[in-house]
N, C-alpha and C positions, 0 to 999 in steps of 0.2 A: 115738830118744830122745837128745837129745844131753845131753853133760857137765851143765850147772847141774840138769837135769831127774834124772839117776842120783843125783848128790850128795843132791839134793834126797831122794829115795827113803832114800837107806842113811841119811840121819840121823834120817829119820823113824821108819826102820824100830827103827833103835839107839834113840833115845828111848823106843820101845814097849815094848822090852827092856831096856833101863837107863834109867829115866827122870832118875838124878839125872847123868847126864854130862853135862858143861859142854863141848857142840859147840864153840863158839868157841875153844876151848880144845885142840882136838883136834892133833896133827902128823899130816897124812895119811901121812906114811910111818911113823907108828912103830905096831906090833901092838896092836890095841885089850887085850889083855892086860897090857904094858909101861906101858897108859895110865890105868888105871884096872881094877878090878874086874869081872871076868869069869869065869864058868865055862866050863866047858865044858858045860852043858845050857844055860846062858843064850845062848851064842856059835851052839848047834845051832839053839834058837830064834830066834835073828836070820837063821840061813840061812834055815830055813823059812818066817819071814816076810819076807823079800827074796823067792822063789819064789812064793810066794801073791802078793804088792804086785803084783811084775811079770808073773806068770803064765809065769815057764822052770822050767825043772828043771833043777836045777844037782845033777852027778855028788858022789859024795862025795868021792870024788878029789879033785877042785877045793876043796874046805871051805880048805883051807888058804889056799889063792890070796885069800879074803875075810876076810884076817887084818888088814887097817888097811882103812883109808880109800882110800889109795890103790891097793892091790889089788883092793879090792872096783870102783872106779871103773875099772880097767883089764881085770878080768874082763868086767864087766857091758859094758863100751864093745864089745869083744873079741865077746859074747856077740849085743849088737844089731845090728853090723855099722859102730859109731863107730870112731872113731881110736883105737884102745886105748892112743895115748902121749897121757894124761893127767896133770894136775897134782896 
C-alpha cells in the first residue's frame, strides 16, 4: 500500500470518527488533539477502525505513534513494509 493509499485510509477513517474535521485543513505533524476535538474514546475508536479498514492489529503500545497524520502515515508505511519517511 503505498503513501496516497494510507492517507487515503486515516482520513477516511477520521472522518467516520469525527465527521465535522476539515481534512484540508489538517497539519500532518501537529496531534489530532492540538487540532481540533478529540477524546480519548473517540481517538480509541479511530484506532480500532484503522485496524478493521486495513485488517493489522496494532499493539497498544503503539496507540501513541497514531497521534497526527503524520505518525499515523509513518506507523502504517513502517507496518506495510513502505518507506516509513513520509510526508
Amino acid at each position: 500500500m503505498n503513501k496516497n493509499e494510507l492517507r487515503q485510509h486515516i482520513t477516511e477513517t477520521l472522518l467516520e470518527i469525527a465527521p465535522d474535521v476539515e481534512i484540508a485543513k489538517l497539519d500532518p505533524a501537529v496531534s489530532f488533539r492540538d487540532q481540533f476535538e478529540i477524546d480519548s474514546v473517540d481517538f480509541l475508536n479511530f484506532v480500532l477502525a484503522l485496524e478493521k479498514r486495513l485488517g493489522i492489529k496494532i499493539s497498544e503500545i503503539d496507540y501513541p505513534k497514531l497521534s497526527s497524520v503524520r505518525g499515523c502515515l509513518s506507523y502504517l508505511a513502517m507496518e506495510s513494509g513502505e518507506d516509513p519517511k513520509v510526508s
